[in-house]
Kinemage of the C-alpha trace (Angstrom):
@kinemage 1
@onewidth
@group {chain A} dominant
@subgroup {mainchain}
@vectorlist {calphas} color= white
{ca unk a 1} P 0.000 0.000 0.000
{ca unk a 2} L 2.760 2.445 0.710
{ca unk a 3} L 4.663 1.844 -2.717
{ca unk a 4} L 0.932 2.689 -4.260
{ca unk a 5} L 0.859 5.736 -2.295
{ca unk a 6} L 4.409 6.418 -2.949
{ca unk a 7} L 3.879 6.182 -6.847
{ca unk a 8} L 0.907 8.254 -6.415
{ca unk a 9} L 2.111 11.390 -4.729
{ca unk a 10} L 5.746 11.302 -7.699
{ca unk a 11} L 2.597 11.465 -10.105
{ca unk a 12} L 1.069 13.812 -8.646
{ca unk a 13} L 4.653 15.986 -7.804
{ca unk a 14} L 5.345 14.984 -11.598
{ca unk a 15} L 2.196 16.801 -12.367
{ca unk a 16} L 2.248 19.788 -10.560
{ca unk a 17} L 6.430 20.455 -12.224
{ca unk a 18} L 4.542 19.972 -15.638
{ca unk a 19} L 1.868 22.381 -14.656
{ca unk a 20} L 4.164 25.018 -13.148
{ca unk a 21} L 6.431 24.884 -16.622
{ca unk a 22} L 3.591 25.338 -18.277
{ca unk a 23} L 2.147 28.444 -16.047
{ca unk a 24} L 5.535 29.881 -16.731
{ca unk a 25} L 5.633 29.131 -20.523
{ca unk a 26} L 2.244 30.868 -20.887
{ca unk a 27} L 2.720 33.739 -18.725
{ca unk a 28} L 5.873 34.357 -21.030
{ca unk a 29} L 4.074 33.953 -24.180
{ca unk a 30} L 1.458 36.554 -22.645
{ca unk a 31} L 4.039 38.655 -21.492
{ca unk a 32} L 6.015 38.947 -24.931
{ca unk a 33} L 2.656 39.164 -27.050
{ca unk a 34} L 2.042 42.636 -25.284
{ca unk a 35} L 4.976 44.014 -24.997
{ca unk a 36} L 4.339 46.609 -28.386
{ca unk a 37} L 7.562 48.917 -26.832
{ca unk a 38} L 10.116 45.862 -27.124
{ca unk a 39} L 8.506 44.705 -30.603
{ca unk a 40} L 8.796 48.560 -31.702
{ca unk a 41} L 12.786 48.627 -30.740
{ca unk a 42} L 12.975 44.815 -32.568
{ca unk a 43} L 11.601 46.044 -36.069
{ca unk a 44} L 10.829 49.638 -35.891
{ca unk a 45} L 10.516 49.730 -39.933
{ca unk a 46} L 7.341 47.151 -39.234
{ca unk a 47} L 6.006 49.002 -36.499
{ca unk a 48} L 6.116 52.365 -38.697
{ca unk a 49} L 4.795 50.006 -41.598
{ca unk a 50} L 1.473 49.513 -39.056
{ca unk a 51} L 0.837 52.622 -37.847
{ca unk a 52} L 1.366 54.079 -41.555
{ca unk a 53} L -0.830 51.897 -42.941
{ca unk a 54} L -4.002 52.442 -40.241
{ca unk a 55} L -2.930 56.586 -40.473
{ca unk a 56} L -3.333 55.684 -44.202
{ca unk a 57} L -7.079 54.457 -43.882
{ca unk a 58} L -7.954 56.497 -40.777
{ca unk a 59} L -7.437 59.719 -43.137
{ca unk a 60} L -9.216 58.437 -46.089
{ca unk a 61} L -6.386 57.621 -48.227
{ca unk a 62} L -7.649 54.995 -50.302
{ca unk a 63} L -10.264 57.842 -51.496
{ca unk a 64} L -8.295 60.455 -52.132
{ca unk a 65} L -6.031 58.035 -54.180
{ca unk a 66} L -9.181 57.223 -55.890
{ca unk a 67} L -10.551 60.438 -56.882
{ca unk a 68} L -7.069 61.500 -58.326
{ca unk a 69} L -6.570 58.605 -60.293
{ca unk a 70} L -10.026 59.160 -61.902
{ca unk a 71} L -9.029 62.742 -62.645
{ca unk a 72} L -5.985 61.716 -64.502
{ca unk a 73} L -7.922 58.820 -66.224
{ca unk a 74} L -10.943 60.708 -67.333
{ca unk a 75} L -9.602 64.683 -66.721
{ca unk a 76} L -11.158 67.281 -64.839
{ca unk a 77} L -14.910 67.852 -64.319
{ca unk a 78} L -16.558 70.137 -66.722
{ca unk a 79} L -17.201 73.325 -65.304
{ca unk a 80} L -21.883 73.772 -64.641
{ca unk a 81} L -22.675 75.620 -67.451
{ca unk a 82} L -24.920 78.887 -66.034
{ca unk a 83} L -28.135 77.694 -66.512
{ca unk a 84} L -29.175 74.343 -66.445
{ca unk a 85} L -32.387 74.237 -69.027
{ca unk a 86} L -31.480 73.331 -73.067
{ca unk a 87} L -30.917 75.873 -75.370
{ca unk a 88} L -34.858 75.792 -76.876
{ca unk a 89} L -36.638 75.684 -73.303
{ca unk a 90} L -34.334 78.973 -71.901
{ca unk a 91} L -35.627 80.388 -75.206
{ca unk a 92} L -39.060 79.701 -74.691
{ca unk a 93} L -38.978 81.005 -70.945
{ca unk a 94} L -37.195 84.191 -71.883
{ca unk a 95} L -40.105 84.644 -74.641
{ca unk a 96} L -42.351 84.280 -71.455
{ca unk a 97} L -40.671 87.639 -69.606
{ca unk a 98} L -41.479 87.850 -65.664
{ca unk a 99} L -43.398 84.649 -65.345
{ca unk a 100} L -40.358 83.164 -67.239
{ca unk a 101} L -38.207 83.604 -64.586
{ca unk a 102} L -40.893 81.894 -62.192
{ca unk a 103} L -41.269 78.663 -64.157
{ca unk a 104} L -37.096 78.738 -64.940
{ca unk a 105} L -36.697 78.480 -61.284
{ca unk a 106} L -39.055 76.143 -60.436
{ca unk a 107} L -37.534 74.110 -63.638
{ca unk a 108} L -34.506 74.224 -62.592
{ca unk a 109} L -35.011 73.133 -59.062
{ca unk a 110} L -36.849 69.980 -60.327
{ca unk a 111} L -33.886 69.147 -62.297
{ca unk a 112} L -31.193 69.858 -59.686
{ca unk a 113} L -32.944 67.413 -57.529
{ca unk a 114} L -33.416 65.070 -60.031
{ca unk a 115} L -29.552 65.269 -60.862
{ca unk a 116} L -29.139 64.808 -57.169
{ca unk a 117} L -31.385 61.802 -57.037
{ca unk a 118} L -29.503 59.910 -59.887
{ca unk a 119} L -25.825 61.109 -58.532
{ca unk a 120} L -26.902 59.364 -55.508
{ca unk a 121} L -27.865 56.392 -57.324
{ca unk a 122} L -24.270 56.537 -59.098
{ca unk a 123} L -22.318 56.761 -56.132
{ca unk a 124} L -24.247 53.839 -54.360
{ca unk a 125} L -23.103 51.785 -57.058
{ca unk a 126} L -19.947 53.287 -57.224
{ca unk a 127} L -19.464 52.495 -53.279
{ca unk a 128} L -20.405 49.094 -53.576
{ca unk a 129} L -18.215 48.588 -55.693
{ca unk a 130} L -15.213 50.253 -53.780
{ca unk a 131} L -16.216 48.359 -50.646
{ca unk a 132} L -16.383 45.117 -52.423
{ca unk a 133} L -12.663 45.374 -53.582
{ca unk a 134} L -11.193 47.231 -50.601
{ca unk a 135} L -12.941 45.690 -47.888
{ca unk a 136} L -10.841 42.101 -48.559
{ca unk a 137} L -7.334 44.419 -48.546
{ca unk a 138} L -8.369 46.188 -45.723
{ca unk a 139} L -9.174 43.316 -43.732
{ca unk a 140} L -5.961 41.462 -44.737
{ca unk a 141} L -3.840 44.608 -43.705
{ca unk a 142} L -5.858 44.812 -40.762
{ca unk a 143} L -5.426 40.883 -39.981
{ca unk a 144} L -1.575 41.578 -40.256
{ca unk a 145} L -1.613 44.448 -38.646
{ca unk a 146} L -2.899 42.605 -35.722
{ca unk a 147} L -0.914 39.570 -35.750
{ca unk a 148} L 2.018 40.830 -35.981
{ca unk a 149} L 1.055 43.174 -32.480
{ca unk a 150} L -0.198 40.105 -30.946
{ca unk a 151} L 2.316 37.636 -31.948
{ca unk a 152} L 5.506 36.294 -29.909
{ca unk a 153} L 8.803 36.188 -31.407
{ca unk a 154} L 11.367 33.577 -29.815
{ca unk a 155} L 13.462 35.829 -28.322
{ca unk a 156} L 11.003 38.081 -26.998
{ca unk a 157} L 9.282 34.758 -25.431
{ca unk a 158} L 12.976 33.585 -24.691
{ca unk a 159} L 13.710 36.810 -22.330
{ca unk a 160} L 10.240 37.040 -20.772
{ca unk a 161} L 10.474 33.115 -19.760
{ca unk a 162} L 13.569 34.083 -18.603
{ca unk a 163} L 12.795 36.740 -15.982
{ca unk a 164} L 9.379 34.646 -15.155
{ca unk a 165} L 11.247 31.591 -13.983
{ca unk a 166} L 14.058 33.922 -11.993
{ca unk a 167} L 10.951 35.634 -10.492
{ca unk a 168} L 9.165 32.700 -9.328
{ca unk a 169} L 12.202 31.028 -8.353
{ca unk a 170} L 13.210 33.946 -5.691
{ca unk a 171} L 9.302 33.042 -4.680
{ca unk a 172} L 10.482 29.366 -4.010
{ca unk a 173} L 13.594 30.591 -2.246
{ca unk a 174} L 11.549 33.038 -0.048
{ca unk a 175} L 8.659 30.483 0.761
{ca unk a 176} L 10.930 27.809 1.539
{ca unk a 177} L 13.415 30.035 3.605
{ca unk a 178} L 10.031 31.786 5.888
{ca unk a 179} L 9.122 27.955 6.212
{ca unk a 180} L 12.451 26.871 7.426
{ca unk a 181} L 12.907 29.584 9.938
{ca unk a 182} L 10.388 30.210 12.473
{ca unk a 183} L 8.897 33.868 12.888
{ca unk a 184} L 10.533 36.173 15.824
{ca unk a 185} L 8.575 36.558 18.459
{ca unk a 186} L 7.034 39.791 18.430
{ca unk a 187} L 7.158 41.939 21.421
{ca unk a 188} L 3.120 41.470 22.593
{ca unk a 189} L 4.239 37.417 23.024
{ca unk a 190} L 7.555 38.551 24.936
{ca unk a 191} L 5.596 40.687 27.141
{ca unk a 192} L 3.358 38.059 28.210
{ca unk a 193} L 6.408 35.169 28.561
């Protein structure tokens, strides 16, 4: 019975050395995954790369490059001509004098919210489009953007598990020297000896 109980407690001592590597091992893999500043000294072009690239798309670049690259493709916008109305209708409303005016204006606001109407139509089509190609980039930047933030490099993890076994072995060394000694008596318990 006590070779049983023997075997039992080295499996269970076995057990708890295998669980205290492992604590360590994962509070150093925690421990280097958030450390940004030492990752930022490591590779400071990749870190610059990062914050570049969500600067980039935090200040609308991906529009702006847009909009530019259609005015080179297709020139600049036309200027509004000064009145909106074909040739033969402003000729008709000028034949009309004072009322003219009246019925140009009320023309012409018709049209500029119908020209409103169908730019809005444009540009919805025109965003879904943009959004269906950049969304997948942006998400991939993002998704590397946050891996490599999140992610432990070996000697990172290698210098973190170092100073988390040192710590928790001057724990041990504390623990096991408070058990070995006893505690001074304090001066209440001398009082009443």
């Amino acid at each position: 019975m006590a070779t049983e109980t023997d075997a039992a407690r080295d499996r269970v001592l076995a057990a708890r050395a295998i669980l205290g590597e492992d604590l360590e091992m994962l509070e150093a893999s925690a421990r280097a995954a958030v450390d940004v500043r030492a990752k930022i000294r490591r590779s400071p072009g990749k870190a610059a790369a990062v914050a570049g690239g969500a600067a980039f798309v935090a200040f609308r670049g991906p529009q702006r490059i847009f909009r530019k690259g259609k005015r080179v493709v297709f020139g600049a916008p036309d200027p509004l001509p000064e009145s909106m109305l074909p040739e033969q209708v402003d000729r008709a409303l000028r034949e009309l004098g004072d009322d003219g005016a009246k019925v140009r204006g009320a023309l012409e606001r018709d049209f500029a919210r119908y020209a409103k109407q169908a730019a809005r139509d444009r540009s919805g089509l025109r965003n879904l489009l943009m959004v269906s190609v950049a969304k997948p980039l942006l998400g991939r930047g993002a998704r590397y953007g946050a891996d490599w933030l999140f992610s432990t490099d070996d000697k990172g993890f290698q210098a973190q598990l170092e100073q988390v076994r040192q710590r928790a072995g001057q724990q041990a060394e504390a623990a096991h020297a408070a058990k070995d000694d006893p505690p001074a008596p304090s001066a209440k318990d001398a009082a009443v000896d």
